[in-house]
C-alpha positions in Angstrom: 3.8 -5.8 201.6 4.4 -6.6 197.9 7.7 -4.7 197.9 9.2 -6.9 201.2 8.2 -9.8 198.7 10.1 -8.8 195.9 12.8 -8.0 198.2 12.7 -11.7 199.9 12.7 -13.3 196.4 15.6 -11.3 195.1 17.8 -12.2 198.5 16.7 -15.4 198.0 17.7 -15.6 194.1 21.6 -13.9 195.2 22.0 -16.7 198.0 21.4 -19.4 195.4 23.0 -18.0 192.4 26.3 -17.4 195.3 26.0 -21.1 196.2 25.7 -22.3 193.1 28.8 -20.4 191.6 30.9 -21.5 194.6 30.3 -25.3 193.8 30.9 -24.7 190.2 34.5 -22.8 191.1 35.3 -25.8 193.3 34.4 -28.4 190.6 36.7 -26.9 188.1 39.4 -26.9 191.1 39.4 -30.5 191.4 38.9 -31.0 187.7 42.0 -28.3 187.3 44.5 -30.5 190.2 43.1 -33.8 188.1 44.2 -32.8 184.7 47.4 -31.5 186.6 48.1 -35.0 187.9 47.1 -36.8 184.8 50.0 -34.4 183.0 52.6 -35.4 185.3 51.4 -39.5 184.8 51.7 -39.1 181.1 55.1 -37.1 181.3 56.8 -39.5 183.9 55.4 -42.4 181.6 57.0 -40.6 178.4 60.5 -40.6 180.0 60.3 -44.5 181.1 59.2 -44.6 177.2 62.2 -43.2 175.9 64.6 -44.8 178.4 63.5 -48.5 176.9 63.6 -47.1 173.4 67.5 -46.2 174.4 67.8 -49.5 176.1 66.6 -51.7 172.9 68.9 -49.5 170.7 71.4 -50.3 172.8 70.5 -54.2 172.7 69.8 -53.9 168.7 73.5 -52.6 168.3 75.2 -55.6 170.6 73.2 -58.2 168.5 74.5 -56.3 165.5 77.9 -56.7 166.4 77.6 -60.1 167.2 76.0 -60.9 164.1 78.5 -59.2 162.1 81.6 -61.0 164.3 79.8 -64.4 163.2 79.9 -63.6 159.3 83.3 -62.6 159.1 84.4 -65.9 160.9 81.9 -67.9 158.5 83.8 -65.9 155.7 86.9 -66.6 157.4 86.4 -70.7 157.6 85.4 -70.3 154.0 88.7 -69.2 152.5 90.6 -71.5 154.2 89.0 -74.5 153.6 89.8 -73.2 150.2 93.2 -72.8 151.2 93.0 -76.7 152.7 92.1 -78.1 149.7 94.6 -76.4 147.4 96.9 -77.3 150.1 95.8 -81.1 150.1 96.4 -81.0 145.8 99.8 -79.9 146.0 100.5 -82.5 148.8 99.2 -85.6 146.4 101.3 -83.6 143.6 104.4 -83.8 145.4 104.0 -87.2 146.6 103.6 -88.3 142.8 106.9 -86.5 142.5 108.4 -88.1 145.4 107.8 -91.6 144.3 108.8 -91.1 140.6 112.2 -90.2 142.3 112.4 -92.7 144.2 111.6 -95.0 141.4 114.4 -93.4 139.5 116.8 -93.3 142.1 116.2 -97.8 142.4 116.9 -97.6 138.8 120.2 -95.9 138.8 121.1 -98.0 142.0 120.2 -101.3 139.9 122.6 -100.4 136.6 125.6 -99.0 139.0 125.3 -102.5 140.9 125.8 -103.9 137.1 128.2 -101.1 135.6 130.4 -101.5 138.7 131.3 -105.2 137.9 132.7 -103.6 134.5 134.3 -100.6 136.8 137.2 -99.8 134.2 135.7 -100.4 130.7 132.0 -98.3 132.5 134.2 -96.1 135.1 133.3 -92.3 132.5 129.5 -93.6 133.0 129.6 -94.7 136.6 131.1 -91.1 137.8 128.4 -90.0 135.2 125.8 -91.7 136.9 126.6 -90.9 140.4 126.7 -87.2 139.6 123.0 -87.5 138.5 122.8 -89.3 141.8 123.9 -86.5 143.8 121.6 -84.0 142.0 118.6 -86.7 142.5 119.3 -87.3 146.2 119.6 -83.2 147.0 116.2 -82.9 144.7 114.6 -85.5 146.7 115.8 -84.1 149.7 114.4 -80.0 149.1 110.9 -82.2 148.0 110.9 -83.8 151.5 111.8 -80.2 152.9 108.6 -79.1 150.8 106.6 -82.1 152.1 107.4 -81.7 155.6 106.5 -77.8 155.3 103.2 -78.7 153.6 102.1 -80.8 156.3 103.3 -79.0 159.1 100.7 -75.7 156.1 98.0 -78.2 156.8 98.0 -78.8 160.4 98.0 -75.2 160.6 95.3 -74.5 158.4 93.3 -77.2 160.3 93.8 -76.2 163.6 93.1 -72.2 162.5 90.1 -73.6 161.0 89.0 -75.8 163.8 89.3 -72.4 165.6 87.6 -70.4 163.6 84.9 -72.8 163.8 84.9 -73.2 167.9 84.7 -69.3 167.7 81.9 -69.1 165.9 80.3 -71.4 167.6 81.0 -69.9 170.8 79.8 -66.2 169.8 76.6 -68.0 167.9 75.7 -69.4 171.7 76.2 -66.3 173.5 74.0 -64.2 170.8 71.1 -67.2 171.3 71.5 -67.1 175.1 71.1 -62.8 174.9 68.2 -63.4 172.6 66.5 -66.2 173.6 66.9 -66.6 177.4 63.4 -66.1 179.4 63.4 -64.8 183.1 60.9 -65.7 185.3 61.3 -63.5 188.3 59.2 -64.8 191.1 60.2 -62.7 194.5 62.2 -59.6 194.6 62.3 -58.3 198.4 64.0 -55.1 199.6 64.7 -54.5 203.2 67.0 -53.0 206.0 67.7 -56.5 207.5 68.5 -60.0 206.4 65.6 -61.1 207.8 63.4 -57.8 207.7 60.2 -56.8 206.4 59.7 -55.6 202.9 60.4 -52.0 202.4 57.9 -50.0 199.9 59.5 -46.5 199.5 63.6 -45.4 199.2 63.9 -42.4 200.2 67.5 -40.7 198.9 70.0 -39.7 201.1 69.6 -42.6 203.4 70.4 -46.4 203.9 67.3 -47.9 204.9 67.8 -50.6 201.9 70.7 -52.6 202.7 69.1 -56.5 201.8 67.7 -57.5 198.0 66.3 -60.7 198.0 66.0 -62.4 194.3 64.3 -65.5 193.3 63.5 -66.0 189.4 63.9 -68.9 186.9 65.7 -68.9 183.7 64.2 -70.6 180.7 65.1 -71.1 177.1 64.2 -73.3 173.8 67.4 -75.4 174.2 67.9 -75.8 177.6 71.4 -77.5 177.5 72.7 -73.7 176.6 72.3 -72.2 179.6 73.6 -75.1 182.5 77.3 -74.5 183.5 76.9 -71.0 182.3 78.3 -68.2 184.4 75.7 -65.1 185.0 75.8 -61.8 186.6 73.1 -60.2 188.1 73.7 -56.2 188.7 71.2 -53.2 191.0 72.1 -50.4 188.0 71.4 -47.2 189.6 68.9 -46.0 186.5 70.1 -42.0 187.0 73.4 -42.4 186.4 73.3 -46.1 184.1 76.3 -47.3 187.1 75.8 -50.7 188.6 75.9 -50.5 192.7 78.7 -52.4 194.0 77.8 -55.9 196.0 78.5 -54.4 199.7 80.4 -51.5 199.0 84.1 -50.6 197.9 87.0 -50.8 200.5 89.9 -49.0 198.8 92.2 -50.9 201.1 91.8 -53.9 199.3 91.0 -53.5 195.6 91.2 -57.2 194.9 88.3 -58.1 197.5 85.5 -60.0 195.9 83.5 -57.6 197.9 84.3 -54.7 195.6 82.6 -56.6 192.7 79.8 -54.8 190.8 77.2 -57.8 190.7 77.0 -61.5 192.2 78.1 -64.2 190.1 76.7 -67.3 189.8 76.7 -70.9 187.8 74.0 -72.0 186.6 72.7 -75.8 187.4 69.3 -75.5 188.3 65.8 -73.6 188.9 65.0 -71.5 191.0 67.9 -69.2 191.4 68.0 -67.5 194.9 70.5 -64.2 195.4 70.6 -61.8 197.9 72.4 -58.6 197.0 73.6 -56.4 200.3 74.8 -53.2 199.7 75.3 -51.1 203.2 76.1 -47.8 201.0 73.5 -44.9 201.3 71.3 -44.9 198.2 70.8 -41.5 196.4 69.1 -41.7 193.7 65.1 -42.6 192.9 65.5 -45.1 190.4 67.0 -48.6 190.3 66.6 -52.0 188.3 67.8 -55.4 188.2 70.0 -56.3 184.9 71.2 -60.1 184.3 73.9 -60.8 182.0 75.7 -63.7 180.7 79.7 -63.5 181.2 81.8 -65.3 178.7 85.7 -64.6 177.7 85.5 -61.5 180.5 82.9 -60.0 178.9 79.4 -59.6 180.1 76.2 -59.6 177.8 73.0 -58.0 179.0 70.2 -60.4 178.3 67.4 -58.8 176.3 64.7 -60.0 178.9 66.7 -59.9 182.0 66.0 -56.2 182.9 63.4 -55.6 185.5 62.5 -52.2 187.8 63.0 -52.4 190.7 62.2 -49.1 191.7 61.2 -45.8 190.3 60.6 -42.4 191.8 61.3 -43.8 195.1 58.4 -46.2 194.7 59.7 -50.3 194.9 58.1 -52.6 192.3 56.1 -55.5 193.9 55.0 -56.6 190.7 
């Protein structure tokens, strides 16, 4: 009797000890697949990381060439208002000259008018005197040459630095609007139709998003910068850093608006409302939104108009 005891408690003790060591290897399972997923979270969130580090470099080094295009032209305007002013001197100096010849020349007009009433006895003096003449009316002449080619210097270094100026002004306005421009984006809808519902994966390979639907508001600390301003707003495929082109590219017609890489607009008022179509299929897993401001046929990413739009086939609501 004892022994069937014992042998109950020991089957007993095995069954538990089984259980428990089976809910323990499941535990550390779920713990394991956990820690697995929590890897790839941390190592997807590195590469976004690095991608906006490259993106701000890339911002940093734009601002830095703008910067340095406004110094030169500061320097530029410098030296030649310098040249202006010693310009300006040499102007007043030749007019002094000018009038001291004209004074001379009255002079020697006045004593011929009286010399010629004694023609013969004064004749050696007269010819004399209207030798000097000549040589006073071909000196006053290359002076007036001078004069008219230091005016026509001045004009031109006036209107080069009148130009200067504008240009500065104009690259000083484009590096505040990249700066300084806030974007408010307040709906961002992907669908297959115009009027569809709101798609929530992209799946490569296939064309299920043709429709973006934008609406955001620009902002800035001077306001008057940004109205009449032309913007672009791009879909950049993120994988390969190319814009997708607004419907898609008929090589029939290369001159087509339709083959343009972004839609353009002026900028009067708030909100701004866009809707991007692009018919193409999509094969990648990332996109985003980029704005820029064109000016001279250049465009200029603004450093807060980049938004995802989606990543790892996942679209942004937020």
């Amino acid at each position: 009797m004892r022994k069937q005891q014992l042998l109950l408690i020991t089957t007993f003790t095995t069954v538990l000890l089984t259980g428990t060591v089976g809910l323990l290897s499941d535990r550390l399972v779920r713990q394991h697949k956990y820690i697995s997923y929590q890897q790839e979270v941390m190592h997807r969130l590195s590469g976004e990381l690095e991608g906006e580090r490259l993106l701000n470099k890339e911002l940093q080094r734009e601002i830095r060439l703008l910067e340095d295009s406004i110094a030169l032209l500061q320097q530029q305007k410098a030296e030649l208002a310098r040249q202006l002013d010693r310009t300006r001197t040499r102007m007043q100096r030749l007019k002094q000259e000018l009038d001291l010849m004209h004074a001379k020349i009255a002079a020697l007009e006045a004593e011929i008018g009286k010399l010629s009433q004694a023609r013969d006895q004064y004749q050696a003096r007269i010819e004399q005197m209207e030798i000097e003449k000549r040589q006073l009316l071909d000196s006053l002449a290359m002076l007036q040459r001078q004069q008219e080619e230091t005016v026509q210097t001045e004009r031109d270094q006036v209107t080069q630095s009148k130009e200067k100026k504008e240009e500065a002004a104009r690259l000083e306005r484009i590096r505040q609007v990249v700066l300084r421009t806030a974007v408010q984006w307040d709906e961002v809808l992907l669908s297959k139709k115009a009027d569809g519902g709101a798609l929530s994966h992209i799946r490569p390979g296939t064309d299920t998003w043709r429709y973006t639907k934008v609406r955001f508001a620009l902002g800035h600390p001077d306001p008057e910068l940004l109205f009449g301003q032309t913007f672009v707003l791009q879909i950049v495929d993120a994988d390969t850093g190319k814009p997708m082109p607004y419907l898609e590219v008929n090589p029939s017609f290369p001159d087509s608006p339709n083959n343009t890489t972004g839609i353009r607009f002026t900028f009067s008022n708030n909100p701004v409302e866009l809707t991007f179509r692009n018919d193409m299929q999509k094969e990648s897993r990332n996109y985003e939104l980029q704005l820029f401001l064109e000016e001279g046929g250049r465009l200029y990413r603004l450093v807060h108009g980049v938004r995802p739009l989606v990543r790892d086939g996942k679209v942004i609501s937020h």
